[in-house]
N, C-alpha and C positions, 0 to 999 in steps of 0.2 A: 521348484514348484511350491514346498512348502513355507520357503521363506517369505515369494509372492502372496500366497495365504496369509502370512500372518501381519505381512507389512498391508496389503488389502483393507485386512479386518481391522486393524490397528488404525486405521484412518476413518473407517462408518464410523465405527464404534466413538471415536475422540469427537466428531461430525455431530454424532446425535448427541453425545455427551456437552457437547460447547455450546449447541442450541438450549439445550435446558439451561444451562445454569446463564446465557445472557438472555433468555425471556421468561426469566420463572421469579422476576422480581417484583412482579406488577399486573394487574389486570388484562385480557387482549384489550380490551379498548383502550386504556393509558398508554399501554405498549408502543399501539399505536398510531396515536398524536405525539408520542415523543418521538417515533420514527421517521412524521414529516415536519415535527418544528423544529428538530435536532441540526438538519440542514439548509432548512431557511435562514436558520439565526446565523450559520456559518456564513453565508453564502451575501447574507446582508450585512453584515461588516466590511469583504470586500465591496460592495457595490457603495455603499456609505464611502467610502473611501476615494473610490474610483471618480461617482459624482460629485464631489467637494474638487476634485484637480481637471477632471474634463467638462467642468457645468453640465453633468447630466449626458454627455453624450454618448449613447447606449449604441447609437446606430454604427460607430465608428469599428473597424477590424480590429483596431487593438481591444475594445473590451470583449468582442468575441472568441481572441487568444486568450486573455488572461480568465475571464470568466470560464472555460473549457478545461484551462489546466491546472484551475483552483478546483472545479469538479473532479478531477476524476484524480485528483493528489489524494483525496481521498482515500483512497485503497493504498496507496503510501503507509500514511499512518496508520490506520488500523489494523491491516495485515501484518505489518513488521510487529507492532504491538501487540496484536492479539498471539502470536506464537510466541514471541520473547515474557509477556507478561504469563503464560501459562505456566511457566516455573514458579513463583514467585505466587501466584493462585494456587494450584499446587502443593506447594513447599511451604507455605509459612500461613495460607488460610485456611484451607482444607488438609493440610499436614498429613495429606496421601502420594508425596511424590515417590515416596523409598516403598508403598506397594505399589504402583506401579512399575517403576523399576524392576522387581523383583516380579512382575508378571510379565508371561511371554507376549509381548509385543516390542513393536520397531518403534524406537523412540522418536524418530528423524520422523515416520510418519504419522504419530501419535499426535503429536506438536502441529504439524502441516493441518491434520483434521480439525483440532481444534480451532483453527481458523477459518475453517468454513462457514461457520454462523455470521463470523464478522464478515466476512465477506459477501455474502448476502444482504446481510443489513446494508453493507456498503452499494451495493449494486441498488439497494431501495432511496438511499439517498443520493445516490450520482441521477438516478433518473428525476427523481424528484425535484433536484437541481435542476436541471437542464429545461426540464416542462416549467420551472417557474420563470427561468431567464426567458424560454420562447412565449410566454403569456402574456409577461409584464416588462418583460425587461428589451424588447426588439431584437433578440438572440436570434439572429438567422439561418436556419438550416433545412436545407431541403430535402428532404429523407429520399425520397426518389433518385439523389446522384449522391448522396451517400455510398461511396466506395466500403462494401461492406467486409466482403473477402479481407481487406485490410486490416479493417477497422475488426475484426473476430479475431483475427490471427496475432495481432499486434496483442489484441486484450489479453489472450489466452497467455503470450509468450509473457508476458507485462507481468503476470498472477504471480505463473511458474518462478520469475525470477525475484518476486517480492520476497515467496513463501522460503528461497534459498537466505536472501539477507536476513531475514526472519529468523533462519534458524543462526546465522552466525551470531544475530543480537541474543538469542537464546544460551548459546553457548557461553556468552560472553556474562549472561545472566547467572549461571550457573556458577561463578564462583564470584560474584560480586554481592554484596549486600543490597538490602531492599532500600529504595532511595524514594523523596515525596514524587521524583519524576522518572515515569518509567523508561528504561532505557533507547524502546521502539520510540517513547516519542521526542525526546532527546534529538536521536539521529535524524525522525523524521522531518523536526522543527530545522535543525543544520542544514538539511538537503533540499529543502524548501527555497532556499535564496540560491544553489546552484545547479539547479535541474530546470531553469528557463520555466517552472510553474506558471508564475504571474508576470515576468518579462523576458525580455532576450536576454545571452550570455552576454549581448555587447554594454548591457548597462553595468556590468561589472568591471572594476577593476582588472586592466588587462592579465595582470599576476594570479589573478583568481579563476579564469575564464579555462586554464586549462582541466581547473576541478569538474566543470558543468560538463566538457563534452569527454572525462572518462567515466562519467554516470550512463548506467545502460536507462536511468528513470526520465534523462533528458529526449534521448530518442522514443525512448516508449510516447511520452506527453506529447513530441513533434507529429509521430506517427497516427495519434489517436485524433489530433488534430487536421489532420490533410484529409485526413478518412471522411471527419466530421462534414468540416470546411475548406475544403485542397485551397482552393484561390487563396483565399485568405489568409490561410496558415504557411503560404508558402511564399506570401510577401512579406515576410518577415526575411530578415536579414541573416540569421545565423544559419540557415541549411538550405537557402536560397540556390547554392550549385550541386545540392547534390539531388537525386531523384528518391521515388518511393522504397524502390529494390537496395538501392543503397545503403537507406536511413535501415530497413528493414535488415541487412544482413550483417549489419553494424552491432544492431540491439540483438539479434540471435547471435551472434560472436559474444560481446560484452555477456549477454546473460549466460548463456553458458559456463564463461570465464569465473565470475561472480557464483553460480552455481557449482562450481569444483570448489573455489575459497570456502562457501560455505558449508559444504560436506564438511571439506579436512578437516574446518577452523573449530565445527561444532563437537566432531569426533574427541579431537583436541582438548576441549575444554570439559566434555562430558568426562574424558578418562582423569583428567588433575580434580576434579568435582568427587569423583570416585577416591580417590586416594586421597584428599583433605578433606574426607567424611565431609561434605556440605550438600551431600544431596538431601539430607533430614534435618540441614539445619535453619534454626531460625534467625534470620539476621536484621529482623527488623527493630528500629530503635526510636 
């Protein structure tokens, strides 16, 4: 009971503490329009891109796949980032990681908390996205057959298994030197081209294609998409013979799988971190 207490408390506490320090740089009002031009700017690259090879064609299923899993990659990057970069915040700018440490709280859920503000911001910019595809862009979604039950369960499962890779990117932080590219986004840049984000597995290189379907992030994006747009998402080629329940008990298997790696991997590198005194050190150059 009291280790629930303190892993609990260890989580508000990093939660309210993560919110300060990503909104205490700025005015609310500036805050604020950088919180919905931050995602337009992203979200019109791919469309710039899209329109130059389809002449514009917005009406068509493929942009409403790729546009969907450009949205909500989103929480990709920044939740692997926002917990893996906390050390490294931390550790070499705020040069509070060794009292932490040395305070009683659960590190595993210290790091998870501190992701919550990202996470939020992200949930403001996934929506944001999405209302400007259905405004401007013919994004079609009929929120009335919107399979929801899906589409909450998927999210929710989708989080939990980010916030595990997260910690193994953290772990991995811990005894690596600070680099101009943080490591979250490193991986989350790689994982981009093999989690079917913006196309199917099959445009890959058959050799490569076995990478995308051992990603629990490719079933998450397949799932978040059937939920959105079943039809649509489901004439695509790559998970066209399997069903909802399947896709779903695939991505709770893999995440789980992925959530045991990243306990051990992060325990792991927290204790070598421990013994090659680098939890106070500074490695940036």
């Amino acid at each position: 009971m009291q280790r629930s207490s303190i892993s609990l408390r260890s989580f508000w506490t990093a939660a309210w503490l993560g919110w300060q320090i990503e909104s205490n740089w700025t005015d609310p009002f500036l805050f604020f329009v950088y919180s919905v031009v931050r995602p337009l700017t992203t979200a019109g690259i791919l469309v710039i891109m899209y329109s130059i090879v389809s002449n514009a064609d917005f009406s068509s299923p493929v942009f409403a796949y790729l546009y969907l899993g450009n949205a909500f990659y989103q929480y990709v990057a920044t939740i692997m980032t926002g917990i893996s970069w906390t050390i490294i915040d931390d550790r070499e700018h705020y040069r509070t990681l060794k009292y932490i440490y040395t305070a009683p709280i659960s590190m595993p859920f210290y790091l998870l908390g501190r992701a919550v503000a990202r996470f939020v911001l992200t949930t403001l910019s996934v929506i944001i996205t999405i209302a400007f595809g259905m405004l401007f862009l013919q994004l079609q979604i009929d929120w009335v057959s919107v399979n929801w039950p899906l589409f909450i369960s998927s999210l929710i499962i989708g989080v939990i298994m980010l916030g595990m890779i997260g910690l193994l990117l953290a772990g991995v932080t811990l005894i690596t030197a600070r680099h101009n590219i943080p490591v979250g986004d490193a991986v989350a840049g790689a994982l981009f081209l093999f989690s079917g984000a913006i196309f199917p597995l099959e445009v890959l290189p058959q050799v490569l294609r076995p990478v995308g379907y051992a990603l629990p992030i490719t079933y998450w994006l397949e799932l978040l998409r059937r939920s959105l747009v079943g039809q649509v998402a489901e004439a695509f080629p790559t998970f066209t013979s399997m069903s909802n329940a399947q896709l779903l008990l695939i991505l709770v298997v893999l995440s789980i799988l992925f959530s045991i790696i990243g306990l051990i991997s992060f325990r792991f590198f927290d204790r070598q971190a421990r013994d090659r005194g680098l939890i106070d050190a500074s490695t940036n150059y």
